[in-house]
C-alpha positions as CSV (number, residue, x, y, z in Angstrom):
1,X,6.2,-5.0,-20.8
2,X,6.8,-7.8,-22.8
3,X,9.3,-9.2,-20.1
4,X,7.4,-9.3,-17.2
5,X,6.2,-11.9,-15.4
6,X,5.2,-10.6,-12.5
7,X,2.7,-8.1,-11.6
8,X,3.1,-6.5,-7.6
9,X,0.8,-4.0,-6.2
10,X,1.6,-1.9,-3.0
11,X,-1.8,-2.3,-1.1
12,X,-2.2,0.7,1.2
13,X,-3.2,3.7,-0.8
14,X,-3.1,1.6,-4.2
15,X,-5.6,-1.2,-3.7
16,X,-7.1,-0.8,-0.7
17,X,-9.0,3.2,0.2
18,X,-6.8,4.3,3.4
19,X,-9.2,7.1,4.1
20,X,-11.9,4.6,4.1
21,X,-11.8,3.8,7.9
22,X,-12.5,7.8,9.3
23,X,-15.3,8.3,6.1
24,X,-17.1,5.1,7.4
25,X,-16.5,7.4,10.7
26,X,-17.1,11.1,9.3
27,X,-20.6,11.2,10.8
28,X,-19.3,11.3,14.3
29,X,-16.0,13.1,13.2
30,X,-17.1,16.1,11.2
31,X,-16.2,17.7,8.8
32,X,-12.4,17.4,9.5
33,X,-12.6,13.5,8.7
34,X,-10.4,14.1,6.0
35,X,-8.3,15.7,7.1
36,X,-7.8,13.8,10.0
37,X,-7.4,10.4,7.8
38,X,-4.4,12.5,5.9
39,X,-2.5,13.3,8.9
40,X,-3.3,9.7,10.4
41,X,-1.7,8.2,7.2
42,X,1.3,10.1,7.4
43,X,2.3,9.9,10.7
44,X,1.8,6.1,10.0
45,X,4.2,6.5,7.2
46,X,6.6,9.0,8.7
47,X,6.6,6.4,11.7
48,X,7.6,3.4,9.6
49,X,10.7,5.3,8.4
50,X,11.5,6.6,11.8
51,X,11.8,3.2,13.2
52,X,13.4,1.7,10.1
53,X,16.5,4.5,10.7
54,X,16.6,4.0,14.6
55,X,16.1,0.1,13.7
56,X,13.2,-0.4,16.3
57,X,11.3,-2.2,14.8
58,X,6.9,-2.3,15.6
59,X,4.7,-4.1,13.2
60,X,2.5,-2.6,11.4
61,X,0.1,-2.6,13.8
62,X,1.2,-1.2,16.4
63,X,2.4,1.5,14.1
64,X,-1.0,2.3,13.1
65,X,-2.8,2.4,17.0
66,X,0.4,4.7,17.6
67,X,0.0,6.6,14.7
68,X,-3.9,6.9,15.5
69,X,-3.0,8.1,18.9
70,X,-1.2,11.3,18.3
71,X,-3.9,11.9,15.2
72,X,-6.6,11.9,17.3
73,X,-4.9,14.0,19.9
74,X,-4.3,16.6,17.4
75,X,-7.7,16.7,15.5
76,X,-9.8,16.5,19.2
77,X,-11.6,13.2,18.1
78,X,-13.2,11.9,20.9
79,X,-11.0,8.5,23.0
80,X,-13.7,6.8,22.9
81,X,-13.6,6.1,19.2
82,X,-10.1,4.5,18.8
83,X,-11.4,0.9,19.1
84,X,-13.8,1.9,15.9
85,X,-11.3,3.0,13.8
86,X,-9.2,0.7,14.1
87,X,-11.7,-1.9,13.8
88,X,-12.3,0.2,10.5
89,X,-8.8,0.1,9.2
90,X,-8.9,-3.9,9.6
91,X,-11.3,-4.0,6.7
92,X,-10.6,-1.1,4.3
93,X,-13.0,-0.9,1.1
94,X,-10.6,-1.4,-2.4
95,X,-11.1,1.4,-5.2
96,X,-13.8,0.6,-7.3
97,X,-11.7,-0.6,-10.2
98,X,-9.4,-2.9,-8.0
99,X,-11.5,-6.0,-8.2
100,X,-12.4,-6.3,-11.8
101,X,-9.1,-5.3,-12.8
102,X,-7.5,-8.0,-10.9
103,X,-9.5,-10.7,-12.2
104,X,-8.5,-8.9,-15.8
105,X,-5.0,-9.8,-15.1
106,X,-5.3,-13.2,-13.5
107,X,-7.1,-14.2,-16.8
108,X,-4.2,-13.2,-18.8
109,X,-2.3,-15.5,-16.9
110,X,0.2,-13.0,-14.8
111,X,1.6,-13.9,-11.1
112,X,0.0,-11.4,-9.0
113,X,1.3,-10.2,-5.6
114,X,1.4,-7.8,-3.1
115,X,4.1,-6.2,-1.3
116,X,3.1,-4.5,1.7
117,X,4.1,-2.6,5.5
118,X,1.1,-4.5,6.7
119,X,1.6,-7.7,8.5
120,X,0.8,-11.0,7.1
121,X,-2.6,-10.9,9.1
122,X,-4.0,-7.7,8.2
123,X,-3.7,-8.5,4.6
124,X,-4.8,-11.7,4.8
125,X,-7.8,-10.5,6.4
126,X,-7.9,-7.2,3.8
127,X,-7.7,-9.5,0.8
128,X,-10.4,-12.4,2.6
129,X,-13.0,-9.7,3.6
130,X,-12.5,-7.9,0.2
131,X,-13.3,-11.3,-1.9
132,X,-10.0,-11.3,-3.8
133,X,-8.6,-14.6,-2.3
134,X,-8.3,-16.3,-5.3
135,X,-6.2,-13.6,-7.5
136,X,-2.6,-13.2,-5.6
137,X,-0.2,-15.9,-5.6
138,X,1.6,-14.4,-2.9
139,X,1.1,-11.8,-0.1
140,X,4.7,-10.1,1.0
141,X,4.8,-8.4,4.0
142,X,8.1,-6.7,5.5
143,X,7.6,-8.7,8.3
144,X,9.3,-11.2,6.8
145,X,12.9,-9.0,6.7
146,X,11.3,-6.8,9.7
147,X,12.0,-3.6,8.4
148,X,10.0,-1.4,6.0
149,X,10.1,0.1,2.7
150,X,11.9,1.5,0.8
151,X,14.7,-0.8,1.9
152,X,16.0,-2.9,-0.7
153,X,15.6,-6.1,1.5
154,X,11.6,-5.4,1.3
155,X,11.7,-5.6,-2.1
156,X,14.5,-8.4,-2.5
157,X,11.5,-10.8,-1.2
158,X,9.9,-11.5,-4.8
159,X,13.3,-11.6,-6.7
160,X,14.0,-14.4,-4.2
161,X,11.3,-16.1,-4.2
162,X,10.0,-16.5,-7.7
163,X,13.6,-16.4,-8.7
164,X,13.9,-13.7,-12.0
165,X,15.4,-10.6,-12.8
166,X,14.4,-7.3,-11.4
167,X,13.5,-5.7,-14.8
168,X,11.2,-8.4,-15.1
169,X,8.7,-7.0,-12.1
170,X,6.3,-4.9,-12.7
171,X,5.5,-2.5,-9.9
172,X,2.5,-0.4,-9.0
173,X,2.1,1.9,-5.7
174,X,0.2,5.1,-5.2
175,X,2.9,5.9,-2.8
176,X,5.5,8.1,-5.2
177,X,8.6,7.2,-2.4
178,X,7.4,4.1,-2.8
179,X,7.4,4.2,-6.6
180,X,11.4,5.2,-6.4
181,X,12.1,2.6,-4.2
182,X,11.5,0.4,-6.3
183,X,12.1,1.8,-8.9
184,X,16.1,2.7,-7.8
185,X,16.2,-1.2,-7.1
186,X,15.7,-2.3,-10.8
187,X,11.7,-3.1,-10.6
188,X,9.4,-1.4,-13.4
189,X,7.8,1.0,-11.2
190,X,4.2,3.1,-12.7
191,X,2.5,5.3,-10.7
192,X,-0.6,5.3,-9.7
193,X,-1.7,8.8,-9.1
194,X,-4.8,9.1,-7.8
195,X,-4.8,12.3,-6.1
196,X,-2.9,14.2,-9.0
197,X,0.1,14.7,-7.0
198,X,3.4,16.0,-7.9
199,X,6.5,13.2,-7.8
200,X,8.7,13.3,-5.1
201,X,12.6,14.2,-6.7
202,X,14.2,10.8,-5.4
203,X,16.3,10.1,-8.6
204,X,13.7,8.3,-10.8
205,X,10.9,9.1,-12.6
206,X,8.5,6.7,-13.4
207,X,7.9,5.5,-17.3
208,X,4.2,5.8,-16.6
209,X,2.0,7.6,-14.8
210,X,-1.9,6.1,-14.5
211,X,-4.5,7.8,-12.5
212,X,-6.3,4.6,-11.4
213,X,-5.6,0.6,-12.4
214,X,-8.4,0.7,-14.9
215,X,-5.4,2.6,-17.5
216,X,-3.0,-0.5,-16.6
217,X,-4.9,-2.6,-19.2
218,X,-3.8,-0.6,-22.0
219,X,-0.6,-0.4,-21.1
220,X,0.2,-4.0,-21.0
């Protein structure tokens, strides 16, 4: 920890509540909101790698309306609600802990980023609408190398542009793939489990494991 110098966050899932859209919803969807918002995340997710291997490349975006599409085909949610959720998803709530913890960090002086699927717009609008405009030096999106994690292109973008070593990155997603992405391609990767899930087996194992950002302070 002494070595870093940079502090990245995944957003989706790790600062930002991805289920939040359908629960601001789950009055009109029922009781199956959640389980509707799982199988809409993961078709988003399963989407982003699909396109990545067939290289045809959709933004984020358009990845999530498609994504929405077959979800709500296959949980019966009423067509008439598609503009609402995504209207939703364009301002996702944080975790609690997310803003105070950031401003935690910024005070210690670290460079704060995130590294993100979504395009440059949605988390420029995620980060404005959430108040946190102030605390990240830089927003990555994939668009930038237009494909999506966990290609090692994606997370070549801080490397190159603050111009140090791998090691000297600390990296935090909720997203365990995501957590061996990164952590294969050199970064400090810690986990932030907040589901108590178990860890994919994708040849690396994180040094820590924390179950929300609050437990990052002690760590560094």
């Amino acid at each position: 920890m002494k070595n870093i110098k940079a502090i990245i966050f995944d957003a989706y899932g790790t600062l930002f509540d991805v289920n939040s859209a359908a629960e601001k919803s789950k009055d009109r969807i029922g009781d199956k909101w959640k389980g509707f918002a799982n199988y809409w995340r993961t078709t988003q997710l399963e989407y982003t790698w699909l396109r990545s291997l067939m290289e045809r490349h959709k933004d984020f975006w358009q990845i999530t309306e498609d994504s929405l599409d077959k979800s709500m085909k296959a949980f019966d949610i009423d067509p008439s609600m598609k503009n609402e959720l995504l209207n939703l998803y364009k301002v996702l709530s944080t975790f609690k802990e997310v803003p105070e913890i950031l401003k935690t960090l910024k005070e210690k002086n670290f460079k704060l980023a995130i590294l993100s699927n979504g395009t440059p717009s949605l988390l420029n609008e995620l980060v404005k609408i959430n108040k946190l405009n102030n605390l990240f030096d830089d927003l990555f999106s994939i668009e930038q190398v237009g494909v999506y994690k966990p290609d090692s292109k994606v997370y070549d973008l801080p490397i190159q542009k603050y111009q140090i070593q791998k090691n000297e990155i600390l990296f935090l997603s909720a997203n365990s793939w995501d957590v061996s992405g990164a952590g294969n391609y050199g970064y400090n990767s810690i986990w932030v489990n907040r589901n108590n899930s178990i860890f994919d087996n994708l040849d690396y194992k994180p040094k820590n494991e924390i179950k929300n950002l609050s437990e990052l302070i002690k760590l560094i």
